[in-house]
DRENPA-3360 file (N, C-alpha, C; in nm, 2 decimals, always signed):
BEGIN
1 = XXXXXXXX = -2.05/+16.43/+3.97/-1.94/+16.34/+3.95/-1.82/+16.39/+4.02 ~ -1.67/+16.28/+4.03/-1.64/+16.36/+4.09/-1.52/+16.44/+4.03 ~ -1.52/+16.43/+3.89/-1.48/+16.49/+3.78/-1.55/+16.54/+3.70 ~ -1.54/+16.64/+3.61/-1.59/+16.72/+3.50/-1.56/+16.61/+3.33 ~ -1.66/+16.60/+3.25/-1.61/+16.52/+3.15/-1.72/+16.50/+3.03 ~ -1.65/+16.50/+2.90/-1.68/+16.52/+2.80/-1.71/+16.39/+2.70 ~ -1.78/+16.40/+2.62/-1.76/+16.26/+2.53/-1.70/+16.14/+2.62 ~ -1.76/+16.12/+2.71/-1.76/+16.04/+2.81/-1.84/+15.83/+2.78;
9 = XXXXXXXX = -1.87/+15.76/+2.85/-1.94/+15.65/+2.87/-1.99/+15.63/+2.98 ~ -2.10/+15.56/+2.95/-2.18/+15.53/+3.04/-2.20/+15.41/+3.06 ~ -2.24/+15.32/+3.11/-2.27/+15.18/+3.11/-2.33/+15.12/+3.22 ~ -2.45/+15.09/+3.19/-2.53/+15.02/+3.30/-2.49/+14.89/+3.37 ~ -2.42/+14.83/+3.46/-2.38/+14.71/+3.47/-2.50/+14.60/+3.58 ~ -2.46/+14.46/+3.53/-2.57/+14.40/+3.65/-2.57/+14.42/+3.79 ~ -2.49/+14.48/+3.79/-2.51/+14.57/+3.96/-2.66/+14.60/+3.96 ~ -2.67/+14.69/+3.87/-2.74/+14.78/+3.89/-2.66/+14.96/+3.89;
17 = XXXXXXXX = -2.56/+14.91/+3.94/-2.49/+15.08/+3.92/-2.39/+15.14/+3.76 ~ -2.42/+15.22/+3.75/-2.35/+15.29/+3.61/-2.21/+15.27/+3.62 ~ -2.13/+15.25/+3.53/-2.00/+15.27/+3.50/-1.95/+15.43/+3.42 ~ -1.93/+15.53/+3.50/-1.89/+15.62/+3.41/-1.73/+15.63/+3.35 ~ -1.70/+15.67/+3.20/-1.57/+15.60/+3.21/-1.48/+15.73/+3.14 ~ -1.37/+15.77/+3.16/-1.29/+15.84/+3.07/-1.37/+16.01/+3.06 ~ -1.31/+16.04/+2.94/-1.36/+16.23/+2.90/-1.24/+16.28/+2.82 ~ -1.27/+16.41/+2.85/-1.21/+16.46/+2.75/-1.06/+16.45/+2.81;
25 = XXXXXXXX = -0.94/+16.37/+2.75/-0.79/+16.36/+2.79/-0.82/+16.33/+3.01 ~ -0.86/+16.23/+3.02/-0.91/+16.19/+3.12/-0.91/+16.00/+3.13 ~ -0.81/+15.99/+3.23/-0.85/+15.84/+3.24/-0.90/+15.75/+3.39 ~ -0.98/+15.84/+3.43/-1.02/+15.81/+3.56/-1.17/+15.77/+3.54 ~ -1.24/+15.71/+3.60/-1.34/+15.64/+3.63/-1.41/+15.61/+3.78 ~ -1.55/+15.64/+3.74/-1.64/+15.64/+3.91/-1.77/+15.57/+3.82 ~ -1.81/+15.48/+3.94/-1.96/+15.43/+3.97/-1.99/+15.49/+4.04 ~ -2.16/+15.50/+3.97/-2.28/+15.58/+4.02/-2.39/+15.47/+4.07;
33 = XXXXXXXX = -2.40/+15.47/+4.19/-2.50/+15.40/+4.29/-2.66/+15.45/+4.33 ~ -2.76/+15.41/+4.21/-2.86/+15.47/+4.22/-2.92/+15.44/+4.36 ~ -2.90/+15.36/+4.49/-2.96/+15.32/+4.55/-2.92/+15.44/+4.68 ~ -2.83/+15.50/+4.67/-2.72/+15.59/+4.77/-2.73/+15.73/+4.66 ~ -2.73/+15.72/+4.53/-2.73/+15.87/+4.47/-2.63/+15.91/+4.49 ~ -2.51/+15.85/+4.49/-2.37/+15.88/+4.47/-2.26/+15.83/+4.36 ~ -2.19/+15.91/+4.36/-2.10/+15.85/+4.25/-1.93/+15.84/+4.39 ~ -1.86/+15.71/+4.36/-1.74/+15.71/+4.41/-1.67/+15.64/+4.27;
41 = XXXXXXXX = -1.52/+15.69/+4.31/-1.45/+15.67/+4.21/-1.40/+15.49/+4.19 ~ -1.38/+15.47/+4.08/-1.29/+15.31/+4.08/-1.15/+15.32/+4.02 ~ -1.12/+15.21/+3.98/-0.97/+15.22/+3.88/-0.98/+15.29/+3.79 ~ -0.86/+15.37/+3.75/-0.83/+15.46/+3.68/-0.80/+15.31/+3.52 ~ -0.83/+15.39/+3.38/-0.81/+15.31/+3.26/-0.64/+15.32/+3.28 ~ -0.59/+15.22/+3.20/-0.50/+15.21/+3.15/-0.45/+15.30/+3.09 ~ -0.50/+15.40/+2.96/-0.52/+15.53/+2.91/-0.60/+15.64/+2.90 ~ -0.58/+15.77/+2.90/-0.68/+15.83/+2.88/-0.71/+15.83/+2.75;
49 = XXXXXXXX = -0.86/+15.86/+2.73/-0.95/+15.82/+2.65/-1.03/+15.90/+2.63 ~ -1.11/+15.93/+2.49/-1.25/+16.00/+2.49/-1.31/+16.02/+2.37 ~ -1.41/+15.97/+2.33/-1.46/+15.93/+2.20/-1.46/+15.80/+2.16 ~ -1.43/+15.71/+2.30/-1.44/+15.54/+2.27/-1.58/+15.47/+2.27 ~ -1.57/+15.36/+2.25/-1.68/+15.31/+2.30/-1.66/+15.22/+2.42 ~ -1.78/+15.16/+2.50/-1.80/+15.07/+2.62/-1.88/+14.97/+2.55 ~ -1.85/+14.88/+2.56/-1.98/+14.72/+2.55/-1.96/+14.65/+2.67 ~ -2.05/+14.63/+2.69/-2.09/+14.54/+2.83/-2.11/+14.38/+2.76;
57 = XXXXXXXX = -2.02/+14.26/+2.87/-2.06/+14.16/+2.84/-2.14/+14.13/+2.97 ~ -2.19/+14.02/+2.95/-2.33/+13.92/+3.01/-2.26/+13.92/+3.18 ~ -2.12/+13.89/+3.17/-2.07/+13.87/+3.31/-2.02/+13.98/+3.38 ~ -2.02/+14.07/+3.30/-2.02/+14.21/+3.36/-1.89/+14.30/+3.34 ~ -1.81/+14.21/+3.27/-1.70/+14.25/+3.19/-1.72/+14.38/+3.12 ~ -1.66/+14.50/+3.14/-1.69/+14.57/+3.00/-1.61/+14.64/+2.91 ~ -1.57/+14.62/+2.79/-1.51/+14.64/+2.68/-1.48/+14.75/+2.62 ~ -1.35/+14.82/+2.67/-1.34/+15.00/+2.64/-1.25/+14.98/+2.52;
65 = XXXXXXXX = -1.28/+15.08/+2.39/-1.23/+15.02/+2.28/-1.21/+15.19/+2.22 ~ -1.03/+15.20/+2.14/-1.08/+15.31/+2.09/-1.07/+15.45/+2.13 ~ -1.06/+15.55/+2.10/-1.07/+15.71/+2.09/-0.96/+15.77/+2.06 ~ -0.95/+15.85/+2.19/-0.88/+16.02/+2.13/-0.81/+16.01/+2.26 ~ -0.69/+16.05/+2.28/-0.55/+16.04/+2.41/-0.53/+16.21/+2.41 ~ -0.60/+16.31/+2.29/-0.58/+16.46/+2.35/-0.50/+16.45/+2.23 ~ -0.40/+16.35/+2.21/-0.29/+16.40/+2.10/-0.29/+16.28/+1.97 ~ -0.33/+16.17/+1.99/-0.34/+16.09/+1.91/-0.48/+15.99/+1.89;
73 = XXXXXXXX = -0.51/+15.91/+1.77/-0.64/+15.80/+1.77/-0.55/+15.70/+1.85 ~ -0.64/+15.62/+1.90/-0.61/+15.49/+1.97/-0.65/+15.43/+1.90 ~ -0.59/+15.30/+1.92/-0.65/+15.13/+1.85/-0.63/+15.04/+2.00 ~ -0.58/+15.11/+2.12/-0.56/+15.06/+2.22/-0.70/+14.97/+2.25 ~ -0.72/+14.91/+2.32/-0.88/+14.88/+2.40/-0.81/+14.80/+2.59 ~ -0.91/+14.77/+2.65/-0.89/+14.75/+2.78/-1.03/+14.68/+2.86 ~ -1.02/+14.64/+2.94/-1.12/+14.57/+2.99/-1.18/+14.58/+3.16 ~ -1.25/+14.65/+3.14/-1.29/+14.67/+3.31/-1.37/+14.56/+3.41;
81 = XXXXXXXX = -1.30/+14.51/+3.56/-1.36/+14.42/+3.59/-1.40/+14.39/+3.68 ~ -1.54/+14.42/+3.69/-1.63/+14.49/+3.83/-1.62/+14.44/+3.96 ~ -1.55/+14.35/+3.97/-1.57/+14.26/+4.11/-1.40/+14.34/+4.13 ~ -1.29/+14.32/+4.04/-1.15/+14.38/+4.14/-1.21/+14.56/+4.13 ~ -1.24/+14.61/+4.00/-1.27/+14.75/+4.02/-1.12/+14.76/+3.95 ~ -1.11/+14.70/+3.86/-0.96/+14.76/+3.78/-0.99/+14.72/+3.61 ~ -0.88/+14.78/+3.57/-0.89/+14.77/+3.41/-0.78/+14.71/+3.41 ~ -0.72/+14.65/+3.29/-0.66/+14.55/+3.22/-0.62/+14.56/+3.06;
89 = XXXXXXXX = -0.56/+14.57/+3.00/-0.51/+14.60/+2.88/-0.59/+14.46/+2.82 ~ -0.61/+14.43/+2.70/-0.63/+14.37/+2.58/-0.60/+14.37/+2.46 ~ -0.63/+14.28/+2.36/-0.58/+14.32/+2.23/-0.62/+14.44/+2.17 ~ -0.53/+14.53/+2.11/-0.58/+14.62/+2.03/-0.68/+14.56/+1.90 ~ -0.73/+14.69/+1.89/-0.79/+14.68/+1.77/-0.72/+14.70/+1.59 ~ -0.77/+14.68/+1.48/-0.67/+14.64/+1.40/-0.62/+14.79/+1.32 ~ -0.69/+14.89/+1.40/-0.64/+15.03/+1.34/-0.70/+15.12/+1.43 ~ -0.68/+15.26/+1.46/-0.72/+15.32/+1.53/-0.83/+15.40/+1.50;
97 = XXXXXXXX = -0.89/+15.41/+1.57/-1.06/+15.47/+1.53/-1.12/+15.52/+1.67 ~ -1.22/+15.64/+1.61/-1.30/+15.78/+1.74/-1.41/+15.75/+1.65 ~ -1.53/+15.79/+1.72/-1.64/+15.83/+1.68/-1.71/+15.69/+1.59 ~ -1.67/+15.55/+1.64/-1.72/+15.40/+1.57/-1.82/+15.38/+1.69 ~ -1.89/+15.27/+1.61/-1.97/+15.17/+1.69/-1.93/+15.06/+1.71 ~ -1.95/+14.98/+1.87/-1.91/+14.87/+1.94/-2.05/+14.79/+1.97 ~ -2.10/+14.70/+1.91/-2.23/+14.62/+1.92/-2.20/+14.47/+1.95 ~ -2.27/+14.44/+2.05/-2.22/+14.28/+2.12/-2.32/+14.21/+2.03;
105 = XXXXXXXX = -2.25/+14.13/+1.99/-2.35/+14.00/+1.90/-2.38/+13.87/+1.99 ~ -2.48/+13.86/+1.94/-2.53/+13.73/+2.00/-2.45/+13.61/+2.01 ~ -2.35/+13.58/+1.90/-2.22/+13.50/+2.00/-2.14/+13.56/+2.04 ~ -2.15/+13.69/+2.10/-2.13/+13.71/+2.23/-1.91/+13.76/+2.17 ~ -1.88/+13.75/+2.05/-1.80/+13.83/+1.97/-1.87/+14.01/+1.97 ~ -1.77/+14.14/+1.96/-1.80/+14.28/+1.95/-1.75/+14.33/+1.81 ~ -1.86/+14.34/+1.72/-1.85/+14.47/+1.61/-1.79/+14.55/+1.62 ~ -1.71/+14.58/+1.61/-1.65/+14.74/+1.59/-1.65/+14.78/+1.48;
113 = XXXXXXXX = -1.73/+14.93/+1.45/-1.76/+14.88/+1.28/-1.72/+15.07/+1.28 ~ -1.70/+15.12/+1.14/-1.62/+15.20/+1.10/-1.56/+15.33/+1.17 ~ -1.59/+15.45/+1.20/-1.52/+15.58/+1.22/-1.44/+15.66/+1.19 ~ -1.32/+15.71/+1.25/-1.29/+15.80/+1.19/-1.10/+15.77/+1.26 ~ -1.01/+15.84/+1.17/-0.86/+15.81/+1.16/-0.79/+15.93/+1.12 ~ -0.71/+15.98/+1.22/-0.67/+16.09/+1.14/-0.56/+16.06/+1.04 ~ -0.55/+16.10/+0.89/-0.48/+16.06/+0.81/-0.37/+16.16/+0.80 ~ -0.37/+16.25/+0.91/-0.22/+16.30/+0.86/-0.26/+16.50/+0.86;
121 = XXXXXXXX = -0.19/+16.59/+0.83/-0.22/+16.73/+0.79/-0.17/+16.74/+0.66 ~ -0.24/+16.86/+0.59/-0.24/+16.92/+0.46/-0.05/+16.97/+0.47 ~ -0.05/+16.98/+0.40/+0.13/+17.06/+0.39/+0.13/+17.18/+0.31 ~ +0.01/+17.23/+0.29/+0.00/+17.37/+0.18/+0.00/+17.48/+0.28 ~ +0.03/+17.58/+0.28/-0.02/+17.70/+0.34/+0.01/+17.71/+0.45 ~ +0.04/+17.86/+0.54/+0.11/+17.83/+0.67/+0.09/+17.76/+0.76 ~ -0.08/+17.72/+0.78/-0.13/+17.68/+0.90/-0.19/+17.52/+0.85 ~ -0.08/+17.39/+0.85/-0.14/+17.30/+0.81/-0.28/+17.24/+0.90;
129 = XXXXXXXX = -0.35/+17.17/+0.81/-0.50/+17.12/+0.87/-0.51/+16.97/+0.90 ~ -0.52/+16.90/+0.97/-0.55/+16.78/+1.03/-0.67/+16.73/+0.93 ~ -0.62/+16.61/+0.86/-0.69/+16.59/+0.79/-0.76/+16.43/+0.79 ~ -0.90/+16.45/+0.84/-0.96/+16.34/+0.88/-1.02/+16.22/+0.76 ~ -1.01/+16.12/+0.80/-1.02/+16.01/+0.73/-1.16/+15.95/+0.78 ~ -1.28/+15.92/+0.67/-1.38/+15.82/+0.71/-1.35/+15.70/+0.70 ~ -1.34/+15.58/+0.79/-1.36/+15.43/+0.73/-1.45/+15.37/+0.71 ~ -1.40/+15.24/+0.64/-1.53/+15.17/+0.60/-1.48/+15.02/+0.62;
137 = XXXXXXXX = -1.40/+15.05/+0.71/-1.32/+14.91/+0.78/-1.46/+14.84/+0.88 ~ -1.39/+14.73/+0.93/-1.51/+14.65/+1.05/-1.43/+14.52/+1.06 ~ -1.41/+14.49/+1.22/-1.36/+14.39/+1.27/-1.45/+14.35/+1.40 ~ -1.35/+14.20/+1.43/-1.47/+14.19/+1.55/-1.35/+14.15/+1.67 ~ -1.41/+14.16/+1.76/-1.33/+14.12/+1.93/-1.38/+14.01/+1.96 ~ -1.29/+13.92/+1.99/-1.35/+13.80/+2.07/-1.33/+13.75/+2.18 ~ -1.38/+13.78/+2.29/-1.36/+13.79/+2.42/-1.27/+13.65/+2.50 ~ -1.30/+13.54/+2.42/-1.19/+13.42/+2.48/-1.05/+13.44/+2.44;
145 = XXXXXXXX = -1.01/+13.51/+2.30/-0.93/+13.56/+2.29/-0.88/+13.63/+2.34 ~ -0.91/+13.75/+2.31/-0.91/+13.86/+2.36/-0.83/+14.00/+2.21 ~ -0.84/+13.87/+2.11/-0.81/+13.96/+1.97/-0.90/+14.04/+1.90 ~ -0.85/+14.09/+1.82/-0.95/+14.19/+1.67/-0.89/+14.08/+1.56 ~ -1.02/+14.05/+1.51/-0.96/+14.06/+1.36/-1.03/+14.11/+1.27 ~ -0.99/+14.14/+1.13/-1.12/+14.25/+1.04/-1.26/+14.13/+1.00 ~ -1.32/+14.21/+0.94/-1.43/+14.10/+0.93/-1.43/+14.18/+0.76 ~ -1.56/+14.19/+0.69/-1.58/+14.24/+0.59/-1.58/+14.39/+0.58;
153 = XXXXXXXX = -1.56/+14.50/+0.46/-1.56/+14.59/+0.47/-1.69/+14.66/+0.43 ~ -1.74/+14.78/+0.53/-1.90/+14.80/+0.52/-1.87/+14.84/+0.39 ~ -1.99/+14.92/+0.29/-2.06/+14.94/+0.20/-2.01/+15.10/+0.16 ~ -1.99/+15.18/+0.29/-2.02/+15.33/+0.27/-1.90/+15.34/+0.41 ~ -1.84/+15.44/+0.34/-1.76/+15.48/+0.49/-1.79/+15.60/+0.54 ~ -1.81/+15.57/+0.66/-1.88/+15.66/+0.79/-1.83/+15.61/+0.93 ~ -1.85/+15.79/+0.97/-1.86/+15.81/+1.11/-1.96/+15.83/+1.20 ~ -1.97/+15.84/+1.33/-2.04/+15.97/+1.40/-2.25/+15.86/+1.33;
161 = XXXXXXXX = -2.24/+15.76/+1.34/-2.30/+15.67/+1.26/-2.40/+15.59/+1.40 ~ -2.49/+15.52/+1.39/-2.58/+15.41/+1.48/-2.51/+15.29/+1.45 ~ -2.53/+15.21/+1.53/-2.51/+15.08/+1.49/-2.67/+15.02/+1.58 ~ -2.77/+14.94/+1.55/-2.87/+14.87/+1.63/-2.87/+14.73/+1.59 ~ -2.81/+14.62/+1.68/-2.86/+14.51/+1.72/-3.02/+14.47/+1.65 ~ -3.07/+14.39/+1.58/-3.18/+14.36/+1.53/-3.22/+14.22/+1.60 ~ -3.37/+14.20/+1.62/-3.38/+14.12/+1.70/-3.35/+14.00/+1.58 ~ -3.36/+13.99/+1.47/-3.34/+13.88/+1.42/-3.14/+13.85/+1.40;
169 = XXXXXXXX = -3.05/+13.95/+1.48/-2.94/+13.94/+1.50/-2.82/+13.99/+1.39 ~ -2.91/+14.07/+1.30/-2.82/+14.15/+1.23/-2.84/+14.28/+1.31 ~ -2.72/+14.36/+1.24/-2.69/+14.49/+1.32/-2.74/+14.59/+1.18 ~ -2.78/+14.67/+1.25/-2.87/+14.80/+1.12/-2.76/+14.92/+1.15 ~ -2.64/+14.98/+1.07/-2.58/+15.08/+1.08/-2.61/+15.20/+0.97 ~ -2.64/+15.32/+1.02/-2.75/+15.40/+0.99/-2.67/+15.54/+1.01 ~ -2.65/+15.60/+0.88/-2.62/+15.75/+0.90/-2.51/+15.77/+0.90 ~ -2.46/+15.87/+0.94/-2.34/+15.92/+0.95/-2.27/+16.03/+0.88;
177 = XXXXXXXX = -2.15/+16.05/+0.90/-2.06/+16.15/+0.89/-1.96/+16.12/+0.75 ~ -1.94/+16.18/+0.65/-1.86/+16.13/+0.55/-1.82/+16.29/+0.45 ~ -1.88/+16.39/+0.52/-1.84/+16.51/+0.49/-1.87/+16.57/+0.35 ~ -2.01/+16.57/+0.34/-2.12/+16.56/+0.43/-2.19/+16.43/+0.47 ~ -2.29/+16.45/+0.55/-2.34/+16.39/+0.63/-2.43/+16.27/+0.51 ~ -2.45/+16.17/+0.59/-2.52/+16.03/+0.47/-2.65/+16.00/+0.51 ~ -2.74/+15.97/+0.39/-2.87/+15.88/+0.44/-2.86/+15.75/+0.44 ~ -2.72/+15.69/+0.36/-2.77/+15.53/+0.34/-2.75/+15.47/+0.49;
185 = XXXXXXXX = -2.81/+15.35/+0.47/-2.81/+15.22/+0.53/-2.75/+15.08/+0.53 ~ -2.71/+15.01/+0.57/-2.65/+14.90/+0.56/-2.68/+14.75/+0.66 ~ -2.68/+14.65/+0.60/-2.67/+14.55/+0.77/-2.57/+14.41/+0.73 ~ -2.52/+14.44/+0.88/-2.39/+14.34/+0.87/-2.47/+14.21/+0.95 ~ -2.46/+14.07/+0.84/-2.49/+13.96/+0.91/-2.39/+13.89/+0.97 ~ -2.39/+13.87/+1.10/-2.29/+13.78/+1.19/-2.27/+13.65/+1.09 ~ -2.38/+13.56/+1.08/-2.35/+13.40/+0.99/-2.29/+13.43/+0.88 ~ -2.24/+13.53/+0.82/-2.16/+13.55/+0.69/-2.09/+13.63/+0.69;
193 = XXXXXXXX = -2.07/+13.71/+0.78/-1.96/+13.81/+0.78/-1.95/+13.94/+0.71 ~ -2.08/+13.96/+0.64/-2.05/+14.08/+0.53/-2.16/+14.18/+0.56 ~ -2.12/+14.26/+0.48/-2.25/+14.38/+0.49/-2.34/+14.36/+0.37 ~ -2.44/+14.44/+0.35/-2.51/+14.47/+0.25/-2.60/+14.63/+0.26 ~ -2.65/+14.66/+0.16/-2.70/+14.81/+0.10/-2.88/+14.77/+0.20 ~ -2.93/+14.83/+0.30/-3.08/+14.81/+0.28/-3.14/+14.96/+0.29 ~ -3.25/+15.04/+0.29/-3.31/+15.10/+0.25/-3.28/+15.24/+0.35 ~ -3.25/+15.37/+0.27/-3.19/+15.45/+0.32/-3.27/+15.55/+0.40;
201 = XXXXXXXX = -3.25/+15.63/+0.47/-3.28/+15.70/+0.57/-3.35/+15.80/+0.47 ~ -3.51/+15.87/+0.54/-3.52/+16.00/+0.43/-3.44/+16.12/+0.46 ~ -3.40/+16.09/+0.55/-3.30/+16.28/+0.57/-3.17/+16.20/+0.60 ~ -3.06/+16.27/+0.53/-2.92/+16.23/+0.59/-2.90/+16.31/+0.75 ~ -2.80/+16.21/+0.81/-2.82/+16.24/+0.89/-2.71/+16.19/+1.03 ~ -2.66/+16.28/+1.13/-2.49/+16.16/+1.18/-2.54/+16.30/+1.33 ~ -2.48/+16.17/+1.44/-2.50/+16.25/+1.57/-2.65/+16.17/+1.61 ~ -2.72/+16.12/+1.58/-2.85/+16.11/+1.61/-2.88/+15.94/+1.68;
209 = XXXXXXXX = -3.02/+15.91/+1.73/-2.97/+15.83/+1.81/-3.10/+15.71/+1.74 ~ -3.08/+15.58/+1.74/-3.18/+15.45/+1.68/-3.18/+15.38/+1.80 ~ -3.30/+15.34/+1.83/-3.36/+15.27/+1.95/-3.45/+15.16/+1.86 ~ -3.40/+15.06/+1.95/-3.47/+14.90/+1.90/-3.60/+14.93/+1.98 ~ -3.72/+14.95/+1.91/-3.83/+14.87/+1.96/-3.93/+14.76/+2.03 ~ -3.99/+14.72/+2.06/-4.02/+14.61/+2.11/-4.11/+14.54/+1.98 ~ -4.11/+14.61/+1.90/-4.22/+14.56/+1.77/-4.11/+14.49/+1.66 ~ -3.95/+14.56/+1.67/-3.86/+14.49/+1.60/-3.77/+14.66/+1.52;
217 = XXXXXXXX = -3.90/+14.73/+1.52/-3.87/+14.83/+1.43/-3.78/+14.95/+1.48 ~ -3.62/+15.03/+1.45/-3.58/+15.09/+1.51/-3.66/+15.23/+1.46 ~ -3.62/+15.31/+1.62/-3.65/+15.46/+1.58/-3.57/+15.57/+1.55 ~ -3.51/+15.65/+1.47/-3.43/+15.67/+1.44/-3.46/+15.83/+1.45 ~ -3.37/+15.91/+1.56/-3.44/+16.05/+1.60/-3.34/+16.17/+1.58 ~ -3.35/+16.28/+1.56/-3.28/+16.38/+1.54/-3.15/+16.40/+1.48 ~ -3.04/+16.46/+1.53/-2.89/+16.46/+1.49/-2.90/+16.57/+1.39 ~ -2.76/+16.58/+1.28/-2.77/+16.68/+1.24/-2.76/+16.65/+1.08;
225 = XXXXXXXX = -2.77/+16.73/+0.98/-2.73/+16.75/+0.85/-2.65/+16.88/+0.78 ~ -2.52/+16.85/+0.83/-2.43/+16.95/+0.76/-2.46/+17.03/+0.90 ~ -2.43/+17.13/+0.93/-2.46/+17.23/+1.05/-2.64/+17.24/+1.06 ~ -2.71/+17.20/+1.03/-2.83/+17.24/+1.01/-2.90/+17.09/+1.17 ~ -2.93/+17.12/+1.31/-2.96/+17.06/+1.37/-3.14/+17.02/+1.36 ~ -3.16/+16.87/+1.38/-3.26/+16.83/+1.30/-3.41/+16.78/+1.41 ~ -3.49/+16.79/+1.41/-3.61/+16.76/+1.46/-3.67/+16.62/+1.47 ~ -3.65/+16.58/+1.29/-3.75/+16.51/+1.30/-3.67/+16.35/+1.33;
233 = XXXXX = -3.77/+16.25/+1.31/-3.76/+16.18/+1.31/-3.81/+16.02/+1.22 ~ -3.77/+15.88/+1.23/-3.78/+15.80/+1.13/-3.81/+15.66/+1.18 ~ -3.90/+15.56/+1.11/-3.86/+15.43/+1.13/-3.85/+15.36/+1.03 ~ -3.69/+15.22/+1.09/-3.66/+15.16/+1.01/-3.78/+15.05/+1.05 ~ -3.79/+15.00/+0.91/-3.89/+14.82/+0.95/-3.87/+14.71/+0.86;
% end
């Protein structure tokens, strides 16, 4: 690449070529051209960014939402648009959040569903501590707008969490960070707006990664529990 970079995005676009976006206090951006095996640079984001998320819409739009500026959370988001090769500000989001999930729903509205907020430092003792907040907020983006609004609030607040698209169009969000680490489960239905409790993971677990199946069933693989890095693996059905 032709920068160094951290907690970065990736994004497959209908090109065919990757969108790599942001890093660590970095707001520069290059496509990678599998056909040439190169990466050249595009427009730089609006902010730097890292720990956001990317959603890709259908027209190749894609939706940078979210992170870490090096000194502060963002609620900023932006929009990258493949044919000028530039980003574009958008509505923020309705609070600032790192380490959430961005899942495109089938009306074609984006989940943004919980993470993490820094609430402030301790004030005891010489060396105050930055003291992080889990939510359990969830709003959605709506691309003709171009607003957030909240939607219902999940079940369990978590970070560092899955979110998977279900082929029957609910989203399965799974795991996470809440200090310590969680086994429950939850699924947000788009036609109603809300969450609910469904059947929990056997190992807690945040960092790890759920892949939609072709059978319907996600797989749900490694990540960690508490410092303890994890092997196995799970399916939801």
């Amino acid at each position: 690449m032709s920068v160094t970079r951290q907690s970065h995005t990736a994004t497959l676009l209908p090109t065919g070529k990757a969108l790599i976006v942001g890093g660590v206090m970095g707001a520069s951006a290059e496509l990678y051209d599998p056909s040439a095996g190169t990466f050249t640079a595009t427009g730089n984001m609006t902010v730097a960014r890292w720990r956001h998320t990317a959603t890709l819409f259908p027209s190749g739009t894609v939706l940078i939402a979210g992170g870490d500026d090096g000194s502060n959370y963002l609620a900023s988001a932006e929009l990258y648009d493949p044919v000028a090769g530039t980003f574009s500000v958008t509505g923020s989001m309705t609070m600032p959040r790192q380490h959430h999930t961005a899942t495109l729903l089938g009306n074609s509205t984006v989940l943004i569903a919980d993470g993490e907020n820094d609430a402030g430092y301790t004030t005891g003792g010489e060396d105050p501590t930055e003291v992080i907040e889990a939510l359990a907020s969830a709003e959605l983006y709506a691309p003709e707008t171009g607003a957030c609004t909240a939607t219902s609030n999940m079940t369990v607040a978590r970070f560092f969490h899955t979110a998977t698209l279900l082929l029957n169009g609910n989203v399965l969000i799974a795991g996470g960070d809440q200090a310590p680490s969680v086994a429950s489960a939850e699924l947000y239905d788009p036609s109603s707006g809300s969450f609910s409790t469904t059947g929990s993971m056997i190992v807690a677990r945040l960092g790890h990664t759920a892949t939609l199946l072709s059978s319907g069933k996600v797989l749900i693989v490694g990540g960690m529990n508490g410092f303890t890095t994890l092997p196995s693996a799970e399916l939801y059905q």
